[in-house]
ZAVOKE-431568 format. One line per 2 residues: number of its first residue (from 1); their letters; for each residue x, y, z of C-alpha. Coordinates in steps of 0.001 Angstrom, whole numbers, plus 500000, padded with zeros to 6 digits. Example, Ala and Ser with C-alpha at 12.3 -4.5 7.8 and 13.67 -1.06 7.14 Angstrom:
2
1	as	512300:495500:507800; 513670:498940:507140
***
This chain:
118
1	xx	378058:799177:774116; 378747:801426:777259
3	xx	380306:804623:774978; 377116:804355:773283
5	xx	375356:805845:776237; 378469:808280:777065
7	xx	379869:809580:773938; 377534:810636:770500
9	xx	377917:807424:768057; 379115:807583:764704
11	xx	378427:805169:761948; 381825:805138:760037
13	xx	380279:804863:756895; 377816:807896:756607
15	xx	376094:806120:753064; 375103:803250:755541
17	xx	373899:805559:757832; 371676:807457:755611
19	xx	370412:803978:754100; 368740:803262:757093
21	xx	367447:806453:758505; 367613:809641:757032
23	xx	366307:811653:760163; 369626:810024:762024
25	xx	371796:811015:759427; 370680:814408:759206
27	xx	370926:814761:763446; 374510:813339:763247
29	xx	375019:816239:760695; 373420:818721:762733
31	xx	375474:817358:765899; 378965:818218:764235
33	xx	378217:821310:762695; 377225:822764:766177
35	xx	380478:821206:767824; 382123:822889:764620
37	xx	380613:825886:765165; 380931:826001:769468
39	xx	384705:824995:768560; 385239:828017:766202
41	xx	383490:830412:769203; 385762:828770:771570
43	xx	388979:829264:769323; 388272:832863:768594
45	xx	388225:833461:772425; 391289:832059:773338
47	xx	392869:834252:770622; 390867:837351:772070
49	xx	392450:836156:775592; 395511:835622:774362
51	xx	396022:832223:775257; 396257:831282:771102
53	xx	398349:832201:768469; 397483:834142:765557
55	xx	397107:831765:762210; 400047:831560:760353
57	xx	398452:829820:757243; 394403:831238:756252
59	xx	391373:828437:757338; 394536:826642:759209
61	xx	392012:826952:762868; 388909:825903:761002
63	xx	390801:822915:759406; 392309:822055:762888
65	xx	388124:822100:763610; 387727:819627:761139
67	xx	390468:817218:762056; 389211:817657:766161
69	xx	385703:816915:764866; 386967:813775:762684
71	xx	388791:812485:765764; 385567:812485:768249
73	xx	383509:811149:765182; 386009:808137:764765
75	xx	387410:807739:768051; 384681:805852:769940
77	xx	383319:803586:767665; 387091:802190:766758
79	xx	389061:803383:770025; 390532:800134:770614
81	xx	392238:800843:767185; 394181:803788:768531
83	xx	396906:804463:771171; 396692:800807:772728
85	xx	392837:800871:773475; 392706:804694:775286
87	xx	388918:805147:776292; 389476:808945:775694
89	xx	390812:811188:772793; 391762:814012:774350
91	xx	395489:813155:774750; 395336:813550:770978
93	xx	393650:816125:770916; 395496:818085:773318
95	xx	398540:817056:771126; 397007:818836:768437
97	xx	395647:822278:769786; 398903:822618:772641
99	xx	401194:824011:769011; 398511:826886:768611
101	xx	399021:828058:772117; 400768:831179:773209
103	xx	403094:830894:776319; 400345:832159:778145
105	xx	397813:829581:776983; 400675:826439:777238
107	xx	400924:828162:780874; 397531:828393:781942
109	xx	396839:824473:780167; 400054:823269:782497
111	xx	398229:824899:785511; 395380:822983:784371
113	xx	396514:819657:784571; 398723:820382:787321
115	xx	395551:821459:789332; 393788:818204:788223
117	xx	396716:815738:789047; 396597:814293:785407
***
């Protein structure tokens, strides 16, 4: 499959995964605890910026993390299952991480897209 070669692939069942290769399961692991971890880094800037808001409920950033990281994990392998067949996530995910912004984040992201013609 073509996302194969863009995107990192998922199995969706991680005990089939580790039944047939334990070195691939333990990459994939590896894989999304560093996007986990460059996703906290990048979080923590944009709050040091000011371009994010301040949590309003403790862990709420690091289990926005989680639900960002179970999106990319899911998304290729069954994307024709969400949002009418989208090839990309990050409509969603934007829909998720826009709420956290400050004005002068949601500014800067409008700029963004604006600059992009999206």
């Amino acid at each position: 499959m073509s996302h194969q070669k863009q995107e990192d692939y998922f199995f969706a069942h991680y005990e089939e995964l580790e039944a047939i290769s334990l070195k691939i399961y333990e990459l994939q692991v590896a894989a999304i605890q560093t996007r986990k971890q460059k996703l906290q880094i990048a979080f923590k800037t944009l709050q040091q910026n000011g371009y994010r808001l301040e949590e309003e409920i403790p862990g709420q950033i690091d289990a926005l993390i989680d639900v960002l990281n179970i999106i990319k994990i899911y998304w290729t392998p069954n994307q024709e299952a969400f949002s009418n067949g989208k090839d990309s996530p990050f409509d969603s995910l934007w829909n998720l991480i826009y709420p956290r912004l400050t004005t002068k984040g949601k500014t800067e992201f409008q700029k963004d897209i604006q600059s992009r013609n999206i």
